[in-house]
LUMGU-84050 format. One record per residue (C-alpha): chain; x, y, z. Coordinates in Angstrom, 2 decimals. Layout:
BEGIN
+--------+---------+---------+---------+
! cadena !       u !       v !       w !
+--------+---------+---------+---------+
!      A !       X !       Y !       Z !
...
+--------+---------+---------+---------+
% end
This chain:
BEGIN
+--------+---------+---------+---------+
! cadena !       u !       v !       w !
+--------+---------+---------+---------+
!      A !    9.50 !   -8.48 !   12.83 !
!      A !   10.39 !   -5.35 !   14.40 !
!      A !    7.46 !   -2.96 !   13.75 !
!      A !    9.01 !   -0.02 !   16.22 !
!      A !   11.94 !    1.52 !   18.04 !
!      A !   12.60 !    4.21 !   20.84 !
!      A !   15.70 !    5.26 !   20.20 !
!      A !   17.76 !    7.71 !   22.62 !
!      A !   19.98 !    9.33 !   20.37 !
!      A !   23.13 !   11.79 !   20.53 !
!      A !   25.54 !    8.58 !   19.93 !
!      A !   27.82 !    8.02 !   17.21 !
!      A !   27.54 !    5.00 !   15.46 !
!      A !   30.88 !    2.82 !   15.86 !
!      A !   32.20 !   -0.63 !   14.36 !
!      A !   31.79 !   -2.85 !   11.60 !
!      A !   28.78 !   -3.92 !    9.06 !
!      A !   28.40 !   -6.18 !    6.42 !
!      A !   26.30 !   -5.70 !    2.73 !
!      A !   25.49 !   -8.71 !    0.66 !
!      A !   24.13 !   -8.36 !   -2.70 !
!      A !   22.28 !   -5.65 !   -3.98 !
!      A !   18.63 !   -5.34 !   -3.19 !
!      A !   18.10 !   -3.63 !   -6.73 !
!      A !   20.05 !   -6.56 !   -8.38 !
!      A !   18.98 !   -9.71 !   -6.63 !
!      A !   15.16 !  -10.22 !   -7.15 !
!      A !   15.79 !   -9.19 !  -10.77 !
!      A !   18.53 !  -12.07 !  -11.05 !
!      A !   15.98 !  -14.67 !   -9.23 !
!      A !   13.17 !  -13.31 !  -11.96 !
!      A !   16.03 !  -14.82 !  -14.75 !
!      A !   16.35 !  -18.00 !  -13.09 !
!      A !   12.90 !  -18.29 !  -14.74 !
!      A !   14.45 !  -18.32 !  -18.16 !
!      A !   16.77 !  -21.15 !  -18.08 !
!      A !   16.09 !  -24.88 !  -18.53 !
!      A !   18.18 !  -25.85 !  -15.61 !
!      A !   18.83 !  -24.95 !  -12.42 !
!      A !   20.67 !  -21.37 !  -11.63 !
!      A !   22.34 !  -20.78 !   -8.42 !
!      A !   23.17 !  -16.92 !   -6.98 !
!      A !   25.61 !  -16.32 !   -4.73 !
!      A !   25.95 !  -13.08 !   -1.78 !
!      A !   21.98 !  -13.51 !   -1.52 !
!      A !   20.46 !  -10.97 !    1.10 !
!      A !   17.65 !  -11.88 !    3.74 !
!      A !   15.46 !   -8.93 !    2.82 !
!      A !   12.04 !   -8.84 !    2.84 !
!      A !   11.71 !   -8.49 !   -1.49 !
!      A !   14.03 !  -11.50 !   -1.66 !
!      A !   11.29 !  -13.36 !    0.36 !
!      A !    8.71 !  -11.66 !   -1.69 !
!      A !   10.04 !  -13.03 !   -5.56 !
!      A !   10.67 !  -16.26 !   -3.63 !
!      A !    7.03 !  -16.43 !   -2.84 !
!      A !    5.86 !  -15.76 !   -6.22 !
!      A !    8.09 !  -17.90 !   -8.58 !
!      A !    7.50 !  -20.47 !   -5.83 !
!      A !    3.96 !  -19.96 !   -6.72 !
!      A !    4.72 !  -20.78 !  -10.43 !
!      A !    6.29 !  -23.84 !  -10.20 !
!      A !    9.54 !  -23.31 !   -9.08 !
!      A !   11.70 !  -25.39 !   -6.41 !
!      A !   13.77 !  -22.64 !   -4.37 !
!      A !   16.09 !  -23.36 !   -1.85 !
!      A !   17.65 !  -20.44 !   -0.14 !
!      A !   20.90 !  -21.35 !    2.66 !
!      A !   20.35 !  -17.64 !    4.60 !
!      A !   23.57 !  -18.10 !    6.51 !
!      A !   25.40 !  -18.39 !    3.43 !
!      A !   23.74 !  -16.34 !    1.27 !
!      A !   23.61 !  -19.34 !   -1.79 !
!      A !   20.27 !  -19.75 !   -3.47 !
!      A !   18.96 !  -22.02 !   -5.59 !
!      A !   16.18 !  -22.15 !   -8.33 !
!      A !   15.35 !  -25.28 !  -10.66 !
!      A !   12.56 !  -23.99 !  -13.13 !
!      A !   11.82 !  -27.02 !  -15.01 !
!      A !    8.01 !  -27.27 !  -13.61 !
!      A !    7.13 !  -23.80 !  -14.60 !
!      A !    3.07 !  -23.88 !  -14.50 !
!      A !    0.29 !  -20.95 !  -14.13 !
!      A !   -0.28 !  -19.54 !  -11.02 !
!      A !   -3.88 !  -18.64 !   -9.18 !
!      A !   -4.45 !  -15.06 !   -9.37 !
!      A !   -5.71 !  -14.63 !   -6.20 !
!      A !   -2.53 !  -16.19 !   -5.30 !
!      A !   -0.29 !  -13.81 !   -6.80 !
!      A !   -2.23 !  -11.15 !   -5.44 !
!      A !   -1.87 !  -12.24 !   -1.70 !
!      A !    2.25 !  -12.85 !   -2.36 !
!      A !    3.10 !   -9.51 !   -4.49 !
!      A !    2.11 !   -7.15 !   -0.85 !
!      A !    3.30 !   -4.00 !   -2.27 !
!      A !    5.92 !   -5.44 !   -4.45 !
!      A !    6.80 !   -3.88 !   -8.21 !
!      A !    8.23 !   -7.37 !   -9.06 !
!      A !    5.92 !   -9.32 !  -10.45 !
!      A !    5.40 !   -6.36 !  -13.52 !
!      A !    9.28 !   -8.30 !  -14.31 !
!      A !    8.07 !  -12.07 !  -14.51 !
!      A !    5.53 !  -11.34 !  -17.20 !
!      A !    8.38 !  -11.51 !  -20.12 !
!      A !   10.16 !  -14.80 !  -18.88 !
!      A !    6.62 !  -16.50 !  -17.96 !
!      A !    5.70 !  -15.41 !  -21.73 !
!      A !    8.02 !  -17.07 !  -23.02 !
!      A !    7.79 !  -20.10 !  -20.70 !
!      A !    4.23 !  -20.64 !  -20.51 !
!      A !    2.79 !  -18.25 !  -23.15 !
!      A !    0.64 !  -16.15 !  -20.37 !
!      A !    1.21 !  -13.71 !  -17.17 !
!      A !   -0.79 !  -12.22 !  -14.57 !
!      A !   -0.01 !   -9.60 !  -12.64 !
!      A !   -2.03 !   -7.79 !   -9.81 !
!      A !   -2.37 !   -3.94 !   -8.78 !
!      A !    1.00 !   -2.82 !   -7.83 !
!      A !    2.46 !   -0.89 !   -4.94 !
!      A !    5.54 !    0.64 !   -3.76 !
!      A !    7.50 !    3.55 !   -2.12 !
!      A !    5.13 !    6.56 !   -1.80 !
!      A !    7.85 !    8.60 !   -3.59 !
!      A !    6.50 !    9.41 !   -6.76 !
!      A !    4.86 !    8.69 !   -9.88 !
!      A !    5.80 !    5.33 !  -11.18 !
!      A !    3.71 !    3.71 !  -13.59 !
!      A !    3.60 !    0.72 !  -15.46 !
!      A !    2.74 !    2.02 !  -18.58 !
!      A !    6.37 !    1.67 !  -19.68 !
!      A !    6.42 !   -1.97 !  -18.83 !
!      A !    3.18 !   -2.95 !  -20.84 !
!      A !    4.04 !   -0.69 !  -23.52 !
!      A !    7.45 !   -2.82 !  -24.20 !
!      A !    5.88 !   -6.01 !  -23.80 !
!      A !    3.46 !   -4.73 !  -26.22 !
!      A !    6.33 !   -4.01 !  -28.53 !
!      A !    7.41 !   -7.45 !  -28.36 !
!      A !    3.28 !   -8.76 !  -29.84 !
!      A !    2.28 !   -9.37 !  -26.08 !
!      A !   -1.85 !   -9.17 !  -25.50 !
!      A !   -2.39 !   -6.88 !  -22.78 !
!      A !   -5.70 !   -7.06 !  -21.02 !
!      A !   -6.93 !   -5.16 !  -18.19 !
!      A !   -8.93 !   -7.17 !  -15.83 !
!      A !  -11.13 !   -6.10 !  -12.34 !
!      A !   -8.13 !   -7.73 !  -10.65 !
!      A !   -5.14 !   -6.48 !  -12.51 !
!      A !   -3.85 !   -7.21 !  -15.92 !
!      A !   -3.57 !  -10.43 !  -17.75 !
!      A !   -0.77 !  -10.96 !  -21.08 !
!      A !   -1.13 !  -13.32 !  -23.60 !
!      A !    2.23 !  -14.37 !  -25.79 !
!      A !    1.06 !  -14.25 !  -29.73 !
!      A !    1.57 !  -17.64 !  -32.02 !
!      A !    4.68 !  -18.55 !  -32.49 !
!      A !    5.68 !  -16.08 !  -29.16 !
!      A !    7.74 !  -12.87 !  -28.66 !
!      A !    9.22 !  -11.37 !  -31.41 !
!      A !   12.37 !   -9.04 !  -31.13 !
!      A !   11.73 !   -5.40 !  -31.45 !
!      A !   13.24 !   -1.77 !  -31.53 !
!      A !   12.18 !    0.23 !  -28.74 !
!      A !   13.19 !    4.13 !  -27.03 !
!      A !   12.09 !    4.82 !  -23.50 !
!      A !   11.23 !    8.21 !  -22.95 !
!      A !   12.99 !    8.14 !  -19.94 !
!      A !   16.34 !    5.66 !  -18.70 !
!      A !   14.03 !    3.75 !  -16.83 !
!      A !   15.65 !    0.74 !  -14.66 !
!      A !   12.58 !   -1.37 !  -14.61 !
!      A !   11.66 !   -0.22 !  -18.21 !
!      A !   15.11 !   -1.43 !  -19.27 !
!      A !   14.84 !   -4.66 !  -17.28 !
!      A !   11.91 !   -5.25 !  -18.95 !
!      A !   13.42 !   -5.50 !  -22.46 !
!      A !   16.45 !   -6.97 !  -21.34 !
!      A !   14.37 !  -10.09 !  -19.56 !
!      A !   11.94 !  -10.51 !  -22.53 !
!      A !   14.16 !   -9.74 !  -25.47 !
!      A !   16.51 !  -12.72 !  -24.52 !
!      A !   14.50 !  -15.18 !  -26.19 !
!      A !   12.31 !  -13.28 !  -28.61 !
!      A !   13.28 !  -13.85 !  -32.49 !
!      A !   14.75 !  -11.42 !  -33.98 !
!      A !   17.11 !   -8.62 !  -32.96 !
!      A !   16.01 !   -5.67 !  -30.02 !
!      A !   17.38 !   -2.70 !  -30.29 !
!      A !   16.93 !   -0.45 !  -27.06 !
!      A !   17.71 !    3.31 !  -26.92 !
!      A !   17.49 !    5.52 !  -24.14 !
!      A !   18.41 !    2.62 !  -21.96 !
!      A !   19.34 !    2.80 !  -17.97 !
!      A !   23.35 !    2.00 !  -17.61 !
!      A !   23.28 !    1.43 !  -13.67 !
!      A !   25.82 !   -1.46 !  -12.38 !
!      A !   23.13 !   -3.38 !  -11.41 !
!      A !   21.52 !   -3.51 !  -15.01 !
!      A !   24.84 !   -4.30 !  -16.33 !
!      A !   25.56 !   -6.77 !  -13.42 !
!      A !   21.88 !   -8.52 !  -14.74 !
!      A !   23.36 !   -8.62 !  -18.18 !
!      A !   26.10 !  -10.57 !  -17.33 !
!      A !   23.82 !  -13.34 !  -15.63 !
!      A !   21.64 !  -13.49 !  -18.83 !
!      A !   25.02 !  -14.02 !  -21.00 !
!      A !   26.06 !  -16.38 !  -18.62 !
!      A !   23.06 !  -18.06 !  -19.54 !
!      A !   23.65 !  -18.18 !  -23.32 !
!      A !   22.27 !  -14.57 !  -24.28 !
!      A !   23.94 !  -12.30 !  -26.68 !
!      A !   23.58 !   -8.54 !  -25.23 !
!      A !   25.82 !   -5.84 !  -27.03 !
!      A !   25.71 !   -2.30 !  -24.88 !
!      A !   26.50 !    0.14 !  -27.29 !
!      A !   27.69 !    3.94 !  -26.56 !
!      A !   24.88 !    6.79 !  -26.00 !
!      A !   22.51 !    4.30 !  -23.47 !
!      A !   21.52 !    1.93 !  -26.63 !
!      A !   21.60 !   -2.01 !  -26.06 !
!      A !   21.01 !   -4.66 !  -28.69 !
!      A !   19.89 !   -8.08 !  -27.62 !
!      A !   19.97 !  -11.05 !  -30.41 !
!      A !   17.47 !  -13.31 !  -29.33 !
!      A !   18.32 !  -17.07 !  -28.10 !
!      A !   15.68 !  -19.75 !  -28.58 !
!      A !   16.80 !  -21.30 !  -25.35 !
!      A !   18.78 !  -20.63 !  -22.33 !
!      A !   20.50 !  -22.86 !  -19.54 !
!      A !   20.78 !  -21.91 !  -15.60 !
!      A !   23.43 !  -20.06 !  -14.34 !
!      A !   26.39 !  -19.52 !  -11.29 !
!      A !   26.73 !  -16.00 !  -10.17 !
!      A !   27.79 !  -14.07 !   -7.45 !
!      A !   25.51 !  -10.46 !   -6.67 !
!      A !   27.17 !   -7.60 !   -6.92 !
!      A !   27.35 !   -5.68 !   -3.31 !
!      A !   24.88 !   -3.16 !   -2.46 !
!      A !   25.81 !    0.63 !   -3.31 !
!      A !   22.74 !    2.36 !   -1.86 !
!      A !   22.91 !    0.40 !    1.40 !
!      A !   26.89 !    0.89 !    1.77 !
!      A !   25.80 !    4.89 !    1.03 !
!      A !   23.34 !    4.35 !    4.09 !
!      A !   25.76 !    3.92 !    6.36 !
!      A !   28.05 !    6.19 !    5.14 !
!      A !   25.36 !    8.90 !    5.84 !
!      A !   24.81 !    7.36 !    8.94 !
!      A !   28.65 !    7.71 !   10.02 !
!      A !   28.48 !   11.40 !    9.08 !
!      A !   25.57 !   12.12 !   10.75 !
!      A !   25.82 !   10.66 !   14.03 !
!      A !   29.71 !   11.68 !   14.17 !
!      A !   30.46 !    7.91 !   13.95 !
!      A !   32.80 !    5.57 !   12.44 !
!      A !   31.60 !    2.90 !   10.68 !
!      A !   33.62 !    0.06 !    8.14 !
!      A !   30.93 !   -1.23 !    5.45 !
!      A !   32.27 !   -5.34 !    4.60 !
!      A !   31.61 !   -5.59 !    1.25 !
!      A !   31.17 !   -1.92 !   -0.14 !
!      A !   32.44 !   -1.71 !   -3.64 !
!      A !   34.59 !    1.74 !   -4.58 !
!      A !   33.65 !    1.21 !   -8.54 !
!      A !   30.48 !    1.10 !   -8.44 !
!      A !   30.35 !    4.48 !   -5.84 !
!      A !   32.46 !    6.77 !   -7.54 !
!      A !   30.08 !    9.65 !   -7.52 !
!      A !   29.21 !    9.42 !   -3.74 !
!      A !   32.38 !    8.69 !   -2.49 !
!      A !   33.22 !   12.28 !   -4.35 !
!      A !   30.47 !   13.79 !   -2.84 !
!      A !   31.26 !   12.21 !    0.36 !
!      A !   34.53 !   13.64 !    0.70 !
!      A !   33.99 !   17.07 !   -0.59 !
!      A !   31.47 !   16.84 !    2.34 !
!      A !   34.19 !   16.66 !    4.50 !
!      A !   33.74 !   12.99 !    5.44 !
!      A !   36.65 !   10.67 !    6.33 !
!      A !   37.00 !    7.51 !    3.66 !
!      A !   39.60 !    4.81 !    4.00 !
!      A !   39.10 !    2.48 !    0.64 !
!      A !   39.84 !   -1.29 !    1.24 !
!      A !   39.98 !   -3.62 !   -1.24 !
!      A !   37.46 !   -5.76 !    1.54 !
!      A !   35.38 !   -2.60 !    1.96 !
!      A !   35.62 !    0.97 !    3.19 !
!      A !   35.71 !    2.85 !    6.06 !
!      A !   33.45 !    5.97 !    6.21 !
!      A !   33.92 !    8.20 !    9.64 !
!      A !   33.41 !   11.55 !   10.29 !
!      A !   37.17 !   13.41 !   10.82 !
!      A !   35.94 !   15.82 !   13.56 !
!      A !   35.64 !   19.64 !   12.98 !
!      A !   32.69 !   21.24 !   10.64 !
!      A !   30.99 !   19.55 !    7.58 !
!      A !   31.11 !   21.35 !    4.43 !
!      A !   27.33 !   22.24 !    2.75 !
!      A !   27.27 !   20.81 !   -0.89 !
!      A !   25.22 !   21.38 !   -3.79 !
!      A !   23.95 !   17.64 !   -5.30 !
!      A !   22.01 !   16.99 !   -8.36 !
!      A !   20.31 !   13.31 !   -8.50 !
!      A !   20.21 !   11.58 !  -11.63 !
!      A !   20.78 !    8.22 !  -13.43 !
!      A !   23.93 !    6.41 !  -13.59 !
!      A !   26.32 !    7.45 !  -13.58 !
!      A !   24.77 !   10.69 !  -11.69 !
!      A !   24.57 !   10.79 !   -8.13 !
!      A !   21.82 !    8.05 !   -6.84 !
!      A !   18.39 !    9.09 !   -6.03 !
!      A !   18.73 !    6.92 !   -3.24 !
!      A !   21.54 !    8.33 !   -1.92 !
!      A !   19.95 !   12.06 !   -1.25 !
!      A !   17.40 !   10.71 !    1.22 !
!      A !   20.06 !    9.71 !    3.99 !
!      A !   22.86 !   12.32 !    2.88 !
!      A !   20.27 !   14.87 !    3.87 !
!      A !   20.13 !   14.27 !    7.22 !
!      A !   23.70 !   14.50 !    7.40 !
!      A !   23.50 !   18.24 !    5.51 !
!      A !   21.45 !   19.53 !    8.50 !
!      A !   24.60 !   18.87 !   10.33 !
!      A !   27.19 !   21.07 !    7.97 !
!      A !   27.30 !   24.65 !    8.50 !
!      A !   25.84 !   26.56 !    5.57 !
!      A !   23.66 !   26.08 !    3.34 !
!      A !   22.99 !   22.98 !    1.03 !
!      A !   20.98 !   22.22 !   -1.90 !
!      A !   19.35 !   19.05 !   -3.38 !
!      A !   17.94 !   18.79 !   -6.82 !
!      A !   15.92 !   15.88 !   -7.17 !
!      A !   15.26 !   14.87 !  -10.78 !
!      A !   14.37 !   11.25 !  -10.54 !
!      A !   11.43 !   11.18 !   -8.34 !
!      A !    9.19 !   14.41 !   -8.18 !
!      A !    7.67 !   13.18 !   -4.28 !
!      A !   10.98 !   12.44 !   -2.69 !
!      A !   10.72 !   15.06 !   -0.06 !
!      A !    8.51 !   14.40 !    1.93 !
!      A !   10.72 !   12.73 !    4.55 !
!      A !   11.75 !   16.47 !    5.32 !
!      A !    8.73 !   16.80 !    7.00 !
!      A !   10.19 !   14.63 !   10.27 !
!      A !   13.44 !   16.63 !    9.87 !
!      A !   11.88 !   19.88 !   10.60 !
!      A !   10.33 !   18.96 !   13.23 !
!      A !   13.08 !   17.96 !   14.95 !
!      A !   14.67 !   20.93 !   14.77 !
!      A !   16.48 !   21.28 !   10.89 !
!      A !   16.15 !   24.08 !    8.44 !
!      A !   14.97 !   22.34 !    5.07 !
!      A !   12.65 !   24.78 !    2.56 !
!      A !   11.20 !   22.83 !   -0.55 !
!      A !   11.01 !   24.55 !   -3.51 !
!      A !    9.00 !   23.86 !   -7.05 !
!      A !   11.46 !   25.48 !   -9.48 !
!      A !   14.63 !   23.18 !  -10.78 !
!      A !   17.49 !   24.77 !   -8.32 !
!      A !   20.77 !   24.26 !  -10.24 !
!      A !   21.70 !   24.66 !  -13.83 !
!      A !   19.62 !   21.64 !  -14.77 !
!      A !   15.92 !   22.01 !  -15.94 !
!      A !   14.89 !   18.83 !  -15.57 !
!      A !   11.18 !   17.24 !  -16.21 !
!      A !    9.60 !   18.19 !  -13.22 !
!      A !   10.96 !   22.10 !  -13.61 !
!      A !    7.18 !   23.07 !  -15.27 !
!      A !    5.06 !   21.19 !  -13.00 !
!      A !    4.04 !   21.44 !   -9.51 !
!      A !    6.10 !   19.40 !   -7.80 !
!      A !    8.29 !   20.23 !   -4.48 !
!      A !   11.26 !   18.55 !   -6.41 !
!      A !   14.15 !   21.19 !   -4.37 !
!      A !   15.17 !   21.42 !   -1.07 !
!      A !   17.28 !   23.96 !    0.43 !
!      A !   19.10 !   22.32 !    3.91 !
!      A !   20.46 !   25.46 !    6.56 !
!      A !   22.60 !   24.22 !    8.91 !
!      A !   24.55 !   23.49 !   11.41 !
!      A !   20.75 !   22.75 !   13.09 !
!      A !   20.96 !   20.39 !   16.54 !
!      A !   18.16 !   17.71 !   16.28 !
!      A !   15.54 !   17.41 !   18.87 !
!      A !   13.90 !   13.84 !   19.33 !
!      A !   10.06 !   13.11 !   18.42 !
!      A !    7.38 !   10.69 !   17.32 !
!      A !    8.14 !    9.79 !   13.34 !
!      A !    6.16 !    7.87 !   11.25 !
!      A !    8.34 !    5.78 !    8.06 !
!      A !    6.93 !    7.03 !    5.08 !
!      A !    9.38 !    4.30 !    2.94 !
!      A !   12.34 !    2.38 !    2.65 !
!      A !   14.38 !    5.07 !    2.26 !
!      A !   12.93 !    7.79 !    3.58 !
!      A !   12.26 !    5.55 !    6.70 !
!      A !   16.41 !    4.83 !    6.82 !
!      A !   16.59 !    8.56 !    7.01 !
!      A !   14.35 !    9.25 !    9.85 !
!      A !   15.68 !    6.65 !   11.96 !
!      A !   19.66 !    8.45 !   11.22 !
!      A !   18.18 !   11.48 !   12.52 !
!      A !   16.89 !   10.08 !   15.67 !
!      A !   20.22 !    8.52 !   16.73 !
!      A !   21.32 !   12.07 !   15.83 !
!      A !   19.19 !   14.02 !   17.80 !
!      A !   19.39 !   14.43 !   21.31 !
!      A !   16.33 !   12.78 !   23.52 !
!      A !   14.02 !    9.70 !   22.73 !
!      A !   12.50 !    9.57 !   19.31 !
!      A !    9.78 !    6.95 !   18.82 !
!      A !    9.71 !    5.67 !   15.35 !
!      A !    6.87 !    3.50 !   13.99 !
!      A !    6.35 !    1.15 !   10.72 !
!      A !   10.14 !    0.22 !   10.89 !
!      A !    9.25 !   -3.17 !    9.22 !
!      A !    9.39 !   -1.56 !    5.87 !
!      A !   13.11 !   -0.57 !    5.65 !
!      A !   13.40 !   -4.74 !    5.65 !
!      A !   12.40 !   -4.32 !    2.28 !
!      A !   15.90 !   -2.92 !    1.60 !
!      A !   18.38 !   -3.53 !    4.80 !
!      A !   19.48 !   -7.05 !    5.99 !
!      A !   19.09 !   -7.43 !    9.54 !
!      A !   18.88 !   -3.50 !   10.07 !
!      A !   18.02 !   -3.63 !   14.05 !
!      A !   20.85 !   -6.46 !   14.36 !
!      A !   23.05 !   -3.65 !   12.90 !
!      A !   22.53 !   -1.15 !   14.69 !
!      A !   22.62 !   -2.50 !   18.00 !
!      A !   26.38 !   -4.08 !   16.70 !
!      A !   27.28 !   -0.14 !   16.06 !
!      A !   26.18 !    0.99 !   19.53 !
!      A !   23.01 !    2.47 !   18.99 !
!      A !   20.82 !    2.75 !   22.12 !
!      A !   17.34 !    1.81 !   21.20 !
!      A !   14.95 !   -0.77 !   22.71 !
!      A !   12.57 !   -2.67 !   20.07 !
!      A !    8.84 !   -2.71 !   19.85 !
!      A !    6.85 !   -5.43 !   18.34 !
+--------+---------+---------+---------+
% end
């Protein structure tokens, strides 16, 4: 695996990628499989690093996966679902959030869970707490252990329950929807995330025989199932990837056609995009993003859950801000530590000021506490190359954008992790005409 690139940059990125299924849908939809008494299939499967990562750990409970990489088809049979060694799980989850997801399917399969200390993205706060607080809800024994946390299902199992996040949580709201499916009793969940890939996940569990109801005002009810079969389903594409290259296209002064990106479910950054001054050309096989020529327009952009504008979007659009003339700002409202790629950016030469107070009309959580949750982008800046660290899978996206940006070499190290996230990223970028050489 590619650990490192020197990249000469001042090239604009030219030709033709392809995105497969969503990386925030397609573990999620593997975790499911777990649920059904017969085999499920899923279609448009990525080969990303967390695909390999949920392979390795329902593998590790018992079930036979068989994943065709060339075609993207992958198959799980979870009729030998057993306990797994802790110490195994450990070793397999890396920095993976997953796992905190298989504790309401193996519940219900096996009647206990285990689940090690969990990592992630450097990016913020993201705790747990909601997960083991629903699974709680449903009767669930939590126990904390010197080696992470252990869940025992009650007699007679999960019971359906009503439940309000504090926040529209996407992993909060996974939670219920995966353990709720076969609890008795009704589940009534307020304050629920909406995102296409939560709603593209509730059509694979009703596929499989569950009855979900998504109400108005974020509130889903889920009438539990005692059983449920396998199912056929094809991921939907992936948004924050196609949004990627987008940036990247606008950045570099490129043209690039993204196979596979999905207008509907990119409204809000294809508006953004535009008003941006970025070329789009919408395909019913994809769409074309390209920068027109002439000077990019600074924007004001407010992240925040679906159907807001993507918290993974900001990262890479901000590289292409430092290349409009003006002055730009970014609210970040999802994740208070999401700035710290900016860091890189200034040092190769762009204008970016973080700021603690909540600039735009929205006060959101983080407005009280001390958090550089702002940024104001001054541009048109030229970028100079240098040596860049990748902080995360976004973040890490960004930095290398700005290198093929900037003029001279830029070294950039722990590339591995934006594998995580990006199918066959190097492959890609050497197909667009970026002039790097690989480390290892």
């Amino acid at each position: 695996m590619t650990s490192a690139l020197r990249i000469e940059g001042g090239n604009p990125l030219n030709g033709e990628v392809k995105v497969r299924g969503a990386k925030n849908l397609v573990p999620k939809a593997m975790v499911a499989a777990l649920l059904g008494s017969t085999p499920s299939t899923l279609r448009n499967v990525p080969e990303i690093k967390d695909v390999q990562v949920v392979t390795d750990l329902v593998e590790l409970h018992g079930v036979s996966v068989t994943n065709n990489t060339e075609t993207g088809e992958l198959t799980m049979d979870p009729s030998q679902v057993s306990l797994a060694n802790h110490a195994d799980i450990d070793a397999h989850a890396g920095d993976s959030r997953i796992p905190i997801l298989l504790c309401g399917p193996l519940l219900h399969t096996i009647g206990e869970a285990f689940i090690p200390d969990l990592g992630g993205c450097r990016i913020g706060d993201r705790p747990i707490n909601y997960h083991l607080r629903v699974l709680e809800e449903f009767g669930a024994k939590v126990e904390k252990l010197p080696t992470g946390i252990s869940m025992k299902a009650p007699a007679g199992g999960l019971k359906g329950a009503s439940i309000e996040l504090e926040y529209p949580s996407v992993g909060a709201t996974e939670q219920v929807l995966l353990a709720a499916t076969r609890a008795e009793g009704k589940t009534e969940l307020r304050g629920a995330a909406v995102e296409p890939e939560i709603l593209d996940l509730i059509a694979i569990l009703q596929k499989m025989g569950a009855i979900i109801t998504v109400e108005t005002d974020r509130q889903i009810i889920i009438e539990g199932v005692p059983s449920l079969k396998g199912y056929q389903h094809n991921a939907m594409p992936d948004r924050n990837e196609s949004a990627s290259w987008a940036s990247a296209a606008l950045a570099t002064g490129g043209d690039i056609f993204v196979r596979g990106a999905n207008q509907k479910d990119m409204t809000t950054f294809l508006n953004v995009y535009r008003k941006m001054g970025g070329g789009l050309d919408i395909q019913d096989d994809g769409i074309r993003f390209y920068h027109p020529g002439g000077e990019l327009n600074p924007l004001f952009v407010e992240t925040n859950v679906h159907p807001g504008f993507m918290t993974d979007w900001q990262q890479p659009l901000v590289v292409a801000m430092t290349q409009a003339t003006g002055v730009s700002v970014v609210h970040e409202t999802v994740y208070e530590n999401r700035f710290g790629f900016t860091d890189a950016l200034v040092r190769m030469g762009a204008t970016v000021q973080l700021h603690r107070d909540c600039l735009g009309p929205t006060v959101c959580r983080f407005g009280h506490k001390n958090f550089q949750h702002s940024a104001i982008i001054t541009g048109k800046t030229p970028l100079k190359g240098a040596d860049i660290h990748v902080p995360d899978l976004r973040g890490g996206f960004s930095h290398v954008i700005a290198a093929l940006s900037a003029e001279g070499t830029s070294n950039v190290t722990g590339v591995s992790v934006i594998s995580r996230g990006y199918e066959h990223f190097v492959e890609k970028l050497n197909a667009l005409g970026a002039q790097f050489e690989a480390m290892d």
